[in-house]
N, C-alpha and C positions, 0 to 999 in steps of 0.2 A: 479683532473686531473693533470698529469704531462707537462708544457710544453715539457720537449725532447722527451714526446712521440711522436709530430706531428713536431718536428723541421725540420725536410728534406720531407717530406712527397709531392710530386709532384701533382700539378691538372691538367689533360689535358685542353689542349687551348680551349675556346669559341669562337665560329664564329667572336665576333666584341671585345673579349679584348684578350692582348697577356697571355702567359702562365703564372699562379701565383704558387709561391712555400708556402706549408706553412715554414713560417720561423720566430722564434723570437728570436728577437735583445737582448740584454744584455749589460749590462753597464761593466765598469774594476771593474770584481768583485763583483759587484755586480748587484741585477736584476731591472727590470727597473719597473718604476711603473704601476701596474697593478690588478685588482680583478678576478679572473675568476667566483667569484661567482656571483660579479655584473651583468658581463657579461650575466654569465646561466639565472638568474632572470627577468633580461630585455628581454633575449626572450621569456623566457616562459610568463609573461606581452603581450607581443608582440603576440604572438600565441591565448592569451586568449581574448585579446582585440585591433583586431590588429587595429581598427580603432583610437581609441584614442589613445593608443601609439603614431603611426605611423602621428600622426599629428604633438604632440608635438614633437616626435623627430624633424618632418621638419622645426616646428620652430628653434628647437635651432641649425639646419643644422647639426645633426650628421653625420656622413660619415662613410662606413666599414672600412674607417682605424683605425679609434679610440679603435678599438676592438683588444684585445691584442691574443687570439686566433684569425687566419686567418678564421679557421672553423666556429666562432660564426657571421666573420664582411660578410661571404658568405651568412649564413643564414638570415641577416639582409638586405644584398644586391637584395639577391631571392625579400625576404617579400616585404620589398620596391617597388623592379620594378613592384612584382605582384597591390601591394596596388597604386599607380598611373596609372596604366592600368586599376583599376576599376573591376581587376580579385578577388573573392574572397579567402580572404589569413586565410590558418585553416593550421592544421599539413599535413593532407592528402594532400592540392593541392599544398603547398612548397613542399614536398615530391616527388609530379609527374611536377615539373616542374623543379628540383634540377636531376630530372630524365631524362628529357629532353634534358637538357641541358650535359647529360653524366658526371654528378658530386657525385652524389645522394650516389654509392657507396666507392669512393675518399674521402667523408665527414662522412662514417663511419656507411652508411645505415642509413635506417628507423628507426632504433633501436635508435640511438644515437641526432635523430631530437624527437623523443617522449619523450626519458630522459628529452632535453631542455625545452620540454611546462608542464613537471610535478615538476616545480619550485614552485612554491606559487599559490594559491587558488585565489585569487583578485590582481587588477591590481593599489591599495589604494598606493605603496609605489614605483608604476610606476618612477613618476617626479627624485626621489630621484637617482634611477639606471640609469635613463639616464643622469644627470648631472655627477653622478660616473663617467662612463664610458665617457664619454664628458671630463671631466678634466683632470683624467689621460692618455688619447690618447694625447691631445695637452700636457701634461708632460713631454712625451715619445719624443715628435716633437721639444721640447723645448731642453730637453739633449741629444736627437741629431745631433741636431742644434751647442748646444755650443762645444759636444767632435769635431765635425769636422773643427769648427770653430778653436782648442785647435791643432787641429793637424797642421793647416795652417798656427798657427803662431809660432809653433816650429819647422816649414819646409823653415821660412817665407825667400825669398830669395830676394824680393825687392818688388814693388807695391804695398804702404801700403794703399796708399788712396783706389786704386781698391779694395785688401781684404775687408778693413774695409766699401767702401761701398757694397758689396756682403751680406757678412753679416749682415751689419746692417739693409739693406729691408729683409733679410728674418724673422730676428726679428722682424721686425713691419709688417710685411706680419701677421706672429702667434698672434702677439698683438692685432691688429687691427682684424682679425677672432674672438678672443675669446672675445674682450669687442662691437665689434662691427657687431656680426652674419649677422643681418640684413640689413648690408648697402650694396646698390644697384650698379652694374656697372654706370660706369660716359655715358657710350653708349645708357645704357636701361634707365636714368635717363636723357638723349639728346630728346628720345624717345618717353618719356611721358607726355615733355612741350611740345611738337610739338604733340602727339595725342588732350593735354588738350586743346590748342590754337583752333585747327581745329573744335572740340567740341565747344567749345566757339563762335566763326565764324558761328555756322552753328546751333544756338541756341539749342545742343545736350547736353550741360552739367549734368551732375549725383548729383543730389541736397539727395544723400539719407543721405550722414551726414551732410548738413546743420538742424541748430539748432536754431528754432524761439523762440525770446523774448516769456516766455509762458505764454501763455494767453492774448496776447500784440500782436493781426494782423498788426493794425496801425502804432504800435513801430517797428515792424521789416519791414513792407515797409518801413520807412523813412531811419532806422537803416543798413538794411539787416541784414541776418540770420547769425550767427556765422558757420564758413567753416571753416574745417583744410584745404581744399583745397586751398582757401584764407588766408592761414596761422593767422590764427585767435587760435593761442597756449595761452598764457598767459593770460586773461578778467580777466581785475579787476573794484569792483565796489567798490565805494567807498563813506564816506555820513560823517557825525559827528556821534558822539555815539547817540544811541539810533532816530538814525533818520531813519531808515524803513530797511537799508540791508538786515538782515537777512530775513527779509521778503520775499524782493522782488526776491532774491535768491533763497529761498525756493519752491517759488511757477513759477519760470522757471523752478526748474527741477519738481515739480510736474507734470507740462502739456505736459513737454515733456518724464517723464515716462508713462502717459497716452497714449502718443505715439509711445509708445513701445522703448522707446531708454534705454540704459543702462548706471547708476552711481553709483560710489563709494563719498561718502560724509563723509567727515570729520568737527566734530562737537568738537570747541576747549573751548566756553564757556554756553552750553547748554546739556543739556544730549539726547540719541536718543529715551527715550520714550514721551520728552516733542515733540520734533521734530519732532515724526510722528503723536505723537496728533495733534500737528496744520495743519500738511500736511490734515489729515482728516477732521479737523473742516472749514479749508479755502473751501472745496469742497463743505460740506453740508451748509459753511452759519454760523457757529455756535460760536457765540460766549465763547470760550475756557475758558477764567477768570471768567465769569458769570456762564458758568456749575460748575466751583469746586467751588463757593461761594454756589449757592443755591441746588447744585446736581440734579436740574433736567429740564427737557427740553421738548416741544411738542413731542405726541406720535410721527409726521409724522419728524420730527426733529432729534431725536433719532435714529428714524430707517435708517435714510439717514446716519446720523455717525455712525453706527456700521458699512454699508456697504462698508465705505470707507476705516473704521478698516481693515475690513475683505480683501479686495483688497489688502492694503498696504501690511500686515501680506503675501496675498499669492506671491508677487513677491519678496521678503527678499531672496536674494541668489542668484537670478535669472536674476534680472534688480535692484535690489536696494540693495548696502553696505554698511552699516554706523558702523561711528565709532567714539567713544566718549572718547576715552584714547589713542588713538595717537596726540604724542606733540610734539615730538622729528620729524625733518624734514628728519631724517635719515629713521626711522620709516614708516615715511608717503610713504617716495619713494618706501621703500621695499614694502609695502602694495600695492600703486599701478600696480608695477609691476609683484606681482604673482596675483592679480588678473584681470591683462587686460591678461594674458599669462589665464587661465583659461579661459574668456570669450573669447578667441583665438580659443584654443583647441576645447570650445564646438561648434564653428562655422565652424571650420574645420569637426571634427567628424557630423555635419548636413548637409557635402556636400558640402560647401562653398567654393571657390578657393583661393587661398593665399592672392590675391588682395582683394578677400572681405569679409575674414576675418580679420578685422580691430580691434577687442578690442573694450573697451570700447567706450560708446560716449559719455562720457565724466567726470571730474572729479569734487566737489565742496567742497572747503576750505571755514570754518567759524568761525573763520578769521585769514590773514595772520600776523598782529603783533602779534599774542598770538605763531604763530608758535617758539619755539627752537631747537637750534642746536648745538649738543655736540664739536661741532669746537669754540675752543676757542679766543675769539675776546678781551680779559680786559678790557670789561665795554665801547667798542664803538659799540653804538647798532644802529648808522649810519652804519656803516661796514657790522653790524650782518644784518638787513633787506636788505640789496642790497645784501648777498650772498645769502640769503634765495630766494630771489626774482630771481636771477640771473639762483640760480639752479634749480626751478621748472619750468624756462622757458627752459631749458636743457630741464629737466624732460618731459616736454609737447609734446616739437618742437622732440623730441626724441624717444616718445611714438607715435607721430603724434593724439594724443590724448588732446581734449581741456580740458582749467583747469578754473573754474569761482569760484575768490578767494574775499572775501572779504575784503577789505581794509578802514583804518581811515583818515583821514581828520585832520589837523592841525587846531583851530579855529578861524585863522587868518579872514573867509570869514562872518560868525557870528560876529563877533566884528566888523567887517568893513560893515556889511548890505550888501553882495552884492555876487555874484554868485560865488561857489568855481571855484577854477584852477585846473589842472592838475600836476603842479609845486607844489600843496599844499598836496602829497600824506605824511602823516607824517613818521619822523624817517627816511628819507631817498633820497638819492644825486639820485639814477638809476633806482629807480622803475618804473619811467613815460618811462623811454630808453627800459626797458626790457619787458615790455607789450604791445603786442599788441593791446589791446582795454582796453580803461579805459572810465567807465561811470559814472558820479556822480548825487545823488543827491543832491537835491536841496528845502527847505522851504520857498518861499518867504515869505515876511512879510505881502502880500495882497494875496488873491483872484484875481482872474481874475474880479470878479465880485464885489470887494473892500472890500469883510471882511476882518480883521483885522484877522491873526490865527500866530500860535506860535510856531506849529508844534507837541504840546502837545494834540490840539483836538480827538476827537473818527477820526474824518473823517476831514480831510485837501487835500489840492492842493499841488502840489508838481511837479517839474522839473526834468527829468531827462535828462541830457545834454551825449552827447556823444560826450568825450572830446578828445577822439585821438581811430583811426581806420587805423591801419599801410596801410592795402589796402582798404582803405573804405570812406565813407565821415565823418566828423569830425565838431565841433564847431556847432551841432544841437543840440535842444532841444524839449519835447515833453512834456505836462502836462499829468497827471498822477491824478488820484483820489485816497489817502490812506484812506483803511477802518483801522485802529487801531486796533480795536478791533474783528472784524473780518479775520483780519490778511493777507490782500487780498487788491492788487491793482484792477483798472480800467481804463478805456481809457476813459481821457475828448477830443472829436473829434469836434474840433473848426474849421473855416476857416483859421484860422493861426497857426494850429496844430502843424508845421514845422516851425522851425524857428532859427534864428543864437542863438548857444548857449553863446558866450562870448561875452560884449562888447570892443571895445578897451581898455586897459587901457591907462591914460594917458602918462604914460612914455613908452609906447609900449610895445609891446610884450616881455615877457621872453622865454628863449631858452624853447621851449619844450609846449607853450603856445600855439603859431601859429597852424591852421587849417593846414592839409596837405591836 
């Protein structure tokens, strides 16, 4: 296709927008950046599956201008209006409504809208043409931005401060659009604390992404649920090595994929077929080291773990990602983000409204010091885990998607006999700043009921303290029964179940210690 074929080409006016010309712009000499193939491809995607398309595009907020033919960003314009009115969008009915609208033969007829949808056979390489056509529109936005910018200051006759601030928001107007699609008017975001308030007020609140302690009903009444709404982005847990995290991690997101919620898990010192064995053995009960020593297990035993095989295996793709070779923090982000942008799409395409389709519910890191990052720090690995840590609460608070990241413990609390701190998260000056919830456990050296345990036993007692809860309560603790070997916490439900998680220290508080 020649753009000077359609260069001047006039469209009569629409009832509610003014007259558009086809017209394309060009640079000095040269032409501006553009694919038309991209273009063609993406409608005919569009035509073949207008529903999933037409989601993602509204995620990434495509617009018909970005479309470098005026004819292709009309046809996307129709499809669209048809596709949020709920009107079914095929070749035929853009066609009779391209027709309606007294365009249909301005655009080059029927003929030339059925060319568009006989591009590609599947819609597999969709994502790719609308990011195409996404980048080089704002290209386009971008160098004609600077030539006119270019002309006003070879005209420039005084008023520098004025020019240079003109210009400089319309750059960060474009900036801000293209890294920041999804940020909301300051109006509709005035808007939403004041519906949430009233909600609130009037005991209406929408509990569908809060996120109970799983398997843990008693832990999360004392605790509360984890809410992005409650700004609950960043949850770290934290313990000495080999003192239960991965555990007790594992088996919240088990019960709350049993509850149908959606995670991506990243798995930095274990692999994902050990990981889902225990996911299945914590369900049936089964002792996991004891089956591969002796291979074998009660018929009725058996059969409960394969079933729980069989579950896991069928939601892999669907409500559960894992991933055992992402290390790189760079890595991890990109991972996350085409796959909450997927679980986007697929709730859009099931009918969902922009508001609730949310993404993922939630992320799990195991664990955050093993994470690296190809940003170079010379060997201060103080530095390295306060960036790491800083940018996945970006990451989070970003995504508006929660992250439950496991973290280490300095053995400062072991040496000293006595309950860890918040202040003792290791390798680092800001992690306790950048988290909104951090819980730790805890081995005491007794029993509630005076045995002596070490933290080594099959089955121990165990604290888990929740040491800081940005909007929550703080400085609680809860005992906890660890099965070891069956890999599986429980709730010891005492009359002092609740109870202050830190004592004073003697020299008082350190910054970041204190209950809030």
């Amino acid at each position: 296709m020649n753009p000077a074929d359609v260069s001047e080409r006039p469209l009569p006016p629409e009832s509610s927008r003014p007259a558009r010309k086809w017209r394309v712009l060009e640079g000095q000499g040269r032409p501006l950046p553009h694919s038309l193939e991209a273009e063609a491809y993406l409608l005919s995607a569009l035509l073949l599956d207008p529903a999933d398309v037409l989601a993602r595009a509204e995620i990434i907020q495509l617009t018909p201008e970005a479309f470098y033919d005026p004819r292709h960003g009309l046809i996307f314009d129709v499809a669209r209006d048809m596709w949020r009115k709920k009107l079914p969008v095929a070749v035929h009915t853009v066609a009779e409504e391209l027709k309606t609208r007294g365009q249909l033969e301005h655009l080059g007829g029927y003929a030339f809208l059925a060319q568009a949808s006989e591009r590609v056979p599947t819609t597999a390489q969709a994502g790719f043409f609308l990011e195409k056509v996404f980048e080089q529109g704002l290209l386009r936005a971008l160098i004609r931005e600077a030539a006119a910018t270019s002309e006003e200051a070879y005209g420039y006759t005084g008023g520098l401060d004025e020019l240079l601030g003109r210009h400089a928001s319309k750059f960060q107007r474009l900036a801000d659009f293209a890294l920041r699609r999804n940020r909301k008017p300051q109006r509709e975001v005035a808007a939403e604390a004041r519906a949430y308030a009233q909600a609130a007020m009037h005991g209406r609140l929408d509990k569908a992404r809060a996120i109970p302690f799983g398997g843990l009903p008693h832990t999360t009444a004392a605790f509360l649920s984890f809410d992005v709404r409650e700004e609950d982005w960043l949850c770290i847990l934290a313990g000495v090595p080999n003192g239960g995290k991965s555990t007790l991690l594992r088996q919240h997101v088990a019960h709350n994929l049993v509850a149908g919620k959606t995670f991506v898990v990243f798995l930095l010192e274990t692999s994902r077929r050990r990981w889902l064995m225990a996911l299945a053995a914590m369900f049936a009960g089964v002792n996991l080291r004891e089956l591969e020593e002796t291979r074998t297990l009660f018929p009725a035993k058996a059969q409960c773990f394969d079933e729980w095989l069989a579950w896991v295996e069928s939601i892999m793709e669907t409500q559960l990602w894992i991933y055992d070779d992402q290390f790189y923090l760079e890595d991890i982000e990109r991972q996350i983000r085409d796959i909450n942008r997927r679980v986007r799409e697929r709730q859009l395409a099931a009918g969902c409204s922009l508001e609730q389709a949310y993404g993922l519910d939630g992320v799990l890191g195991d664990h955050l010091h093993l994470v690296q990052t190809r940003k170079e720090f010379r060997g201060n690995r103080e530095a390295q885990v306060s960036y790491i840590g800083r940018t996945l609460k970006l990451l989070h608070k970003g995504l508006d998607v929660p992250g439950f990241w496991a973290a280490q413990l300095n053995r400062s609390s072991r040496v000293e006999k006595r309950r860890p701190r918040v202040s003792e998260l290791r390798d680092s000056g800001t992690l306790e700043q950048d988290a909104d919830a951090v819980h730790l456990i805890h081995t005491p050296e007794e029993s509630k009921a005076g045995a002596k345990q070490d933290g080594t036993l099959a089955t121990h007692e165990v604290e888990l303290i929740q040491g800081k809860r940005r909007n929550g309560p703080a400085d609680l603790a809860v005992d906890l029964l660890f099965h070891r070997k069956l890999g599986s916490y429980e709730e010891l439900v005492r009359p002092d179940a609740v109870r202050p998680g830190h004592t004073k220290p003697k020299s008082g508080y350190k910054r970041g210690e204190a209950g809030r």
